[in-house]
C-alpha positions in Angstrom: 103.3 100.4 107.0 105.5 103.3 106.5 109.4 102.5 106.3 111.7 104.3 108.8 114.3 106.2 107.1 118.2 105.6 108.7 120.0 108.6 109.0 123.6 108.0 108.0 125.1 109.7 111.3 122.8 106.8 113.5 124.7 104.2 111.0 127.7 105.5 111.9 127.1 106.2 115.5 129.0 103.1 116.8 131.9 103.3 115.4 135.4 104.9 116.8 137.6 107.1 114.8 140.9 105.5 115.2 143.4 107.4 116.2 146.8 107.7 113.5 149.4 110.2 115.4 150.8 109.6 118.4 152.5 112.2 121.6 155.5 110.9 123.0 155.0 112.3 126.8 158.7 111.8 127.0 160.3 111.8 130.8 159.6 115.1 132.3 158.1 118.5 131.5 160.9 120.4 133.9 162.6 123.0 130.6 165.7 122.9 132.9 166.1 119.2 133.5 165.2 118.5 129.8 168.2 120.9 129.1 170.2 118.2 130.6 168.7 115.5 129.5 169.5 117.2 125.9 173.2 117.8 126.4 173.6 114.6 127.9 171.8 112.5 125.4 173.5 114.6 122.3 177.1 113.7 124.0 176.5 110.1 124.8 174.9 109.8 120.9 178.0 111.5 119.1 180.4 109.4 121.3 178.4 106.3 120.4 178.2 106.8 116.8 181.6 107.8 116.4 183.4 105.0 118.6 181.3 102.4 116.6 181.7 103.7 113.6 185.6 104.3 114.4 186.0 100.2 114.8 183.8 98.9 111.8 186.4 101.1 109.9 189.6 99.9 111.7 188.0 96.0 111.2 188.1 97.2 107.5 191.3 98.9 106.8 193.6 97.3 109.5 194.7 93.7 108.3 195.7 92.6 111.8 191.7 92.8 112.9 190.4 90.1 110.3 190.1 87.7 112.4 186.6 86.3 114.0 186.6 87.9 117.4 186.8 91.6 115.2 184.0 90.2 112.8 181.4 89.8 115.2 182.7 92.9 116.8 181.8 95.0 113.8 178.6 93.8 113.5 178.1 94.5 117.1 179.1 98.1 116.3 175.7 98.1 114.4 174.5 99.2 117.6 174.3 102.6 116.2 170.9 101.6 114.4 169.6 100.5 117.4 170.4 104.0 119.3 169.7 106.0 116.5 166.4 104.9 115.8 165.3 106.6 119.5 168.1 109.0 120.3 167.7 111.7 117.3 163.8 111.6 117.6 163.8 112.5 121.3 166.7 115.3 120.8 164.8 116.9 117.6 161.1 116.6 120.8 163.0 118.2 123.3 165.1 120.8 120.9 161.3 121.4 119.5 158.8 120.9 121.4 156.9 118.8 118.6 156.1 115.4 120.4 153.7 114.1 117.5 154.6 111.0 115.6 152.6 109.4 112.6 151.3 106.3 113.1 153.6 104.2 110.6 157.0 106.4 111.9 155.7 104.9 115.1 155.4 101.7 114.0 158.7 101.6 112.2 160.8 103.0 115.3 159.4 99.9 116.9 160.7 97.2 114.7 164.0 98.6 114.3 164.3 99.0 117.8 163.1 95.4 118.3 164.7 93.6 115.7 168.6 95.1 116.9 167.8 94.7 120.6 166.6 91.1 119.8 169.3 90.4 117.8 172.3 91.7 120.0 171.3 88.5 122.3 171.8 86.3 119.8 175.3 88.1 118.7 176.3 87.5 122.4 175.8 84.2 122.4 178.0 83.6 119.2 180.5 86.0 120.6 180.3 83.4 123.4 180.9 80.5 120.8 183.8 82.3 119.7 185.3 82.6 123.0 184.7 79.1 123.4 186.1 77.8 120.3 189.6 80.4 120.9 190.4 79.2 124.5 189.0 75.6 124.3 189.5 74.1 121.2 192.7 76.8 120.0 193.9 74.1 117.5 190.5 73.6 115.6 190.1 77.3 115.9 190.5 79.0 112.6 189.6 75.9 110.9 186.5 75.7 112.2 185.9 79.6 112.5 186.4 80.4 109.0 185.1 83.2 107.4 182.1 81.1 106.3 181.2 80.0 109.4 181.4 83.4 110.5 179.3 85.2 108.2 176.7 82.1 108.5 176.3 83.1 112.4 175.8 86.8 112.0 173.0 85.6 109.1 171.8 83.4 111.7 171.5 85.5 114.4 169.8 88.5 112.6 167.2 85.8 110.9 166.3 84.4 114.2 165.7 88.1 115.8 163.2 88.9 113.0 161.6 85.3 113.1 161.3 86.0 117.3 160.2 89.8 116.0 157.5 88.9 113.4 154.8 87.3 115.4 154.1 90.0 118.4 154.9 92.6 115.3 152.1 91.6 113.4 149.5 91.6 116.3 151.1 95.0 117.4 150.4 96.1 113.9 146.5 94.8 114.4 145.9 97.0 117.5 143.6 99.7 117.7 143.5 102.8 119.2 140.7 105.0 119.6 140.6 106.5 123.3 143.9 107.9 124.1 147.2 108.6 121.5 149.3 109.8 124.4 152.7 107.5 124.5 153.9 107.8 128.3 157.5 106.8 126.8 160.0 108.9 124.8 159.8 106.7 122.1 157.4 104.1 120.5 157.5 100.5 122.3 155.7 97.8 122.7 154.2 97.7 126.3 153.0 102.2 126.5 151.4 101.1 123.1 149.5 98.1 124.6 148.5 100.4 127.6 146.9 102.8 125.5 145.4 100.8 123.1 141.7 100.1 122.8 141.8 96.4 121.2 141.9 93.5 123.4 145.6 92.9 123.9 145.7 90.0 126.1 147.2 87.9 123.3 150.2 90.3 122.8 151.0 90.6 126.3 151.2 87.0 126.6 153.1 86.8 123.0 155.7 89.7 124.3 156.0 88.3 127.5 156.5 84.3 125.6 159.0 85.7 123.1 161.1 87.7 126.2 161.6 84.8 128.1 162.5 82.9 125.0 164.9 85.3 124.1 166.5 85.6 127.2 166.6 81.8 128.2 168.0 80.2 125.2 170.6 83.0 125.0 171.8 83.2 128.4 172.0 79.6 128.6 174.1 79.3 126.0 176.3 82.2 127.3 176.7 80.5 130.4 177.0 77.1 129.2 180.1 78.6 126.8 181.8 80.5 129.8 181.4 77.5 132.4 183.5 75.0 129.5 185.9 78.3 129.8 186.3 78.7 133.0 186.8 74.7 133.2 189.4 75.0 130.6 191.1 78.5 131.8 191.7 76.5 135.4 193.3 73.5 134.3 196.3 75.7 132.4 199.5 75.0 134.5 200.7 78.9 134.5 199.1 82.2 135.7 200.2 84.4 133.1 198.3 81.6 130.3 195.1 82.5 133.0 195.2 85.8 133.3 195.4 86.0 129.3 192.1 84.1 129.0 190.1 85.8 131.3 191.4 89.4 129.7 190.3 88.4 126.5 186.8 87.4 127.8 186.2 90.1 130.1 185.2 92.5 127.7 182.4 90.0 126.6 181.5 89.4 130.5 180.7 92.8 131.1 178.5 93.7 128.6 176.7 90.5 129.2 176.4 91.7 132.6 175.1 94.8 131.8 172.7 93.9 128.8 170.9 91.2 130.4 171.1 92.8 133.9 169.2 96.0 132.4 166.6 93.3 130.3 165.7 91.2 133.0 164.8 94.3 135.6 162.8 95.9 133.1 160.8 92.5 131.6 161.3 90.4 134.6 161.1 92.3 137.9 156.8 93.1 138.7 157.9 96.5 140.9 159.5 97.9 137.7 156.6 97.4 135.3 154.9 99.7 138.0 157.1 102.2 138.3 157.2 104.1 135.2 159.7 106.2 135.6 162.4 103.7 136.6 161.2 101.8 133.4 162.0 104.8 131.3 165.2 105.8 133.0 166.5 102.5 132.2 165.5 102.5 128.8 167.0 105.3 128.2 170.1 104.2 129.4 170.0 101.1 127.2 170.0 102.8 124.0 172.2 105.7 125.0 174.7 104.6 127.7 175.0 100.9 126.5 175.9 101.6 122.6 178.6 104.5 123.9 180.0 102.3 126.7 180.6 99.0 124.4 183.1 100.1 122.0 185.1 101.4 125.0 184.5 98.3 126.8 185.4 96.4 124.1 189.1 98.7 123.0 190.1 99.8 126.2 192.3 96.7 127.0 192.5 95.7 123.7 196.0 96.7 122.4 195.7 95.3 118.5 192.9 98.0 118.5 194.6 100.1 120.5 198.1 99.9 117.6 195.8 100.1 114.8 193.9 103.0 115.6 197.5 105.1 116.4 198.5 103.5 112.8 195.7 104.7 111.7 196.1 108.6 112.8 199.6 108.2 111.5 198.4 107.3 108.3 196.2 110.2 108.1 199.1 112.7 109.4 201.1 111.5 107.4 198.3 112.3 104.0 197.2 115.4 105.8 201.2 116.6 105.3 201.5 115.7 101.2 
């Protein structure tokens, strides 16, 4: 009985080339409104970077910012990683026109992204401890918020954000993609690459969606637990002036928790955003432009120890500029 011969291209007939570059579709083809979107984006990323990188070097050089509160705020002026690994990509796509990314550039955009926006949530909710230590317990304060303790939270905070990170990371990593490469985001995240991928990606919805509301819940929680002791404590203090002091040096805090989980919770939370894309991406963008430029002026603006040091600091330099 005669043997029938295979011919390679029937062996291989099945199988999908898998896609390994990606085209971020960014937010809108319009040259003019991209124009704006450019200088707008390019401002909001030069402020960011250079307000952030202004107080991780006044925390170093000023001896009247050691103390906990200006700790965890230079580790929250790490936020610059967070923007920057979005904010150049899309400026060099616009400036360009090149909207190709490899596959592992992709990749890596999304767990830097990931891991910092995972672990700012778990630096508000120490800055939260902090508070709570400075206005309810003031007398155990700098015993118990020692420099130790201190560098022991901001380990602990950027370990839990990777342990959260790693498990939807690695099934991430496992998907496939073989019938579209066309990102409708202006960066790499996790719920365009599920849309577009060709693997079954029921397990990683329900793993993003699990690790979100984790997230979210035992972080908040403890941010509201925190400021309800706080607000206890603030109300029982016999003078207004002692009142109003407390709630200034909270306030800050309060509004960037405001504004961080607000802008979470609409984009992971609320059904009607998930279908409007374009929302989605708006608000995005606005987390990782707006939010990282905002916070060190939210943070300084009624701060006047930051405010002193920073004129000290331009003296300083007028004064070496002059020799």
């Amino acid at each position: 009985m005669p043997i029938k011969r295979l011919d390679r291209s029937d062996e291989i007939s099945d199988e999908k080339l898998y896609i390994t570059t990606f085209v971020l579709l960014g937010l809108t083809d319009d040259h003019e409104l991209q124009v704006l979107i450019f200088i707008f984006l390019f401002l909001a990323y030069i402020l960011s970077v250079t307000g952030n990188l202004t107080i991780v070097t006044l925390t170093f050089v000023d001896s009247h910012l050691k103390t906990p509160m200006y700790f965890f705020l230079k580790n929250f002026s790490l936020e610059i990683s967070l923007t920057s690994s979005y904010i150049p990509r899309y400026l060099y796509s616009i400036a360009t026109g090149d909207k190709v990314i490899t596959y592992n550039a992709c990749f890596i955009q999304v767990f830097i992204s990931d891991l910092c926006g995972i672990t700012e949530f778990y630096l508000l909710a120490a800055v939260s401890f902090d508070r709570y230590m400075a206005i309810c317990k003031p007398l155990h304060y700098v015993t118990i918020m020692s420099s130790r303790v201190c560098r022991i939270l901001i380990i602990s905070c950027w370990m839990a954000g990777l342990c959260i990170l790693i498990p939807p990371f690695i099934l991430n990593l496992n998907l496939k993609f073989c019938d579209s490469n066309r990102i409708d985001h202006f960066g790499c995240d996790a719920f365009p690459l599920v849309e577009i991928s060709c693997s079954d990606t029921r397990l990683m919805e329900q793993t993003v969606i699990i690790c979100a509301v984790l997230i979210l819940n035992m972080t908040l929680t403890f941010v509201v637990l925190s400021y309800a002791y706080i607000i206890k404590t603030v109300f029982r203090f016999p003078s207004v002036q002692q009142r109003k002091k407390a709630f200034s040096t909270c306030s800050s805090h309060m509004i960037v928790v405001s504004l961080t989980y607000g802008t979470c919770i609409f984009i992971y939370m609320n059904p009607t955003a998930k279908e409007e894309v374009t929302i989605k991406k708006v608000v995005s963008l606005l987390i990782f432009s707006v939010s990282p430029m905002l916070n060190p002026f939210i943070y300084t603006l009624r701060n006047n120890q930051v405010k002193e040091a920073f004129k000290d600091s331009i003296k300083r330099t007028a004064l070496l500029s002059t020799k």
